[in-house]
C-alpha positions in Angstrom: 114.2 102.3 95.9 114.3 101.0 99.7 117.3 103.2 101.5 118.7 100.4 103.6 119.8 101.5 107.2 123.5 100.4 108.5 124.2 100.6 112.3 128.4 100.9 112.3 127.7 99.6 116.1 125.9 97.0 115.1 129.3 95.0 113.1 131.7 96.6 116.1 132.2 98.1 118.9 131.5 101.8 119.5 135.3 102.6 119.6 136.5 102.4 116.0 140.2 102.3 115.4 142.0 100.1 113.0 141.9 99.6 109.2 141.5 96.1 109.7 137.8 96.5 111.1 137.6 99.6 108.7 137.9 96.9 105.5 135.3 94.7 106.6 133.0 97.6 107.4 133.4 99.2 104.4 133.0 95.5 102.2 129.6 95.4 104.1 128.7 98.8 103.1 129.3 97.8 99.7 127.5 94.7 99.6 124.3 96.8 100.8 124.8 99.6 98.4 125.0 96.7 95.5 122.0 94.8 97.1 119.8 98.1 97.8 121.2 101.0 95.8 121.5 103.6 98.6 122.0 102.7 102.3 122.2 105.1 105.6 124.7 104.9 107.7 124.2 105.5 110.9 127.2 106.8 113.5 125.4 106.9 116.4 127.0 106.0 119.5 130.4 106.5 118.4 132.7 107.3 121.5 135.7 107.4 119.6 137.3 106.5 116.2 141.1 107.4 114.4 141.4 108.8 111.1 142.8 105.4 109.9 139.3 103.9 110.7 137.6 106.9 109.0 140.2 106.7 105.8 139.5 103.0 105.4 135.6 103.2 105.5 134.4 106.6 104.6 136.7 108.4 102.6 138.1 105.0 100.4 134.5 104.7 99.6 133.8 108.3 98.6 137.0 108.3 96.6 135.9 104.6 95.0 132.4 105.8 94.2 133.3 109.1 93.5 132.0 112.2 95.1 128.5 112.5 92.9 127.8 108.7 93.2 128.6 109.0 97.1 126.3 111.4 97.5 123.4 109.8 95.6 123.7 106.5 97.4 125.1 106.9 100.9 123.9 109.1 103.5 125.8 109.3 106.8 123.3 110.8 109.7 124.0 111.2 113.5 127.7 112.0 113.3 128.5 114.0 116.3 130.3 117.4 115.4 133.9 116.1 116.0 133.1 113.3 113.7 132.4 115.9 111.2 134.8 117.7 111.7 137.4 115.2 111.1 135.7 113.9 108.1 135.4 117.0 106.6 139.3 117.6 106.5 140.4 114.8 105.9 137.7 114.2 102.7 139.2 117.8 101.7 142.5 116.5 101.5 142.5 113.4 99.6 140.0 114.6 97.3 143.0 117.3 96.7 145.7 114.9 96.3 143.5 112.5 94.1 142.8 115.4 92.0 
């Protein structure tokens, strides 16, 4: 199955920081995930984003897929190590208050 490759810079800007551009990020993700199976998604270039942005994209779609199906159809590469970070914790805590 072709792994289709999703530039978050390519839809916005490379500072990320409302829900509003978070929704329609994450609606194009889906639409490529439905159309290809899998996608990358690619962070690169990322100078800054809020945890809002990063709820609404990322973690609504980890906890909508769920954390096996995530894993198996999206795969997130150049996050820089704050990015990381962040998404690391904040994954942590809603897949504990989801639990």
């Amino acid at each position: 199955m072709k792994r289709s490759i999703f530039k978050i810079t390519d839809l916005t800007s490379n500072t990320l920081s409302n829900r509003e551009h978070g929704r329609k990020i994450r609606a194009k993700i889906k639409d490529l995930i439905s159309e290809n199976g899998n996608i990358t998604i690619d962070m690169q270039n990322l100078t800054s984003f809020t945890p809002s942005f990063l709820d609404e994209v990322i973690i609504t779609l980890v906890v909508e897929l769920g954390k096996k199906e995530f894993k198996e159809k999206v795969e997130l590469i150049n996050l820089n190590s704050s990015l990381k970070s962040l998404l690391n914790s904040m994954l942590s805590d809603k897949l504990k208050s989801v639990a």
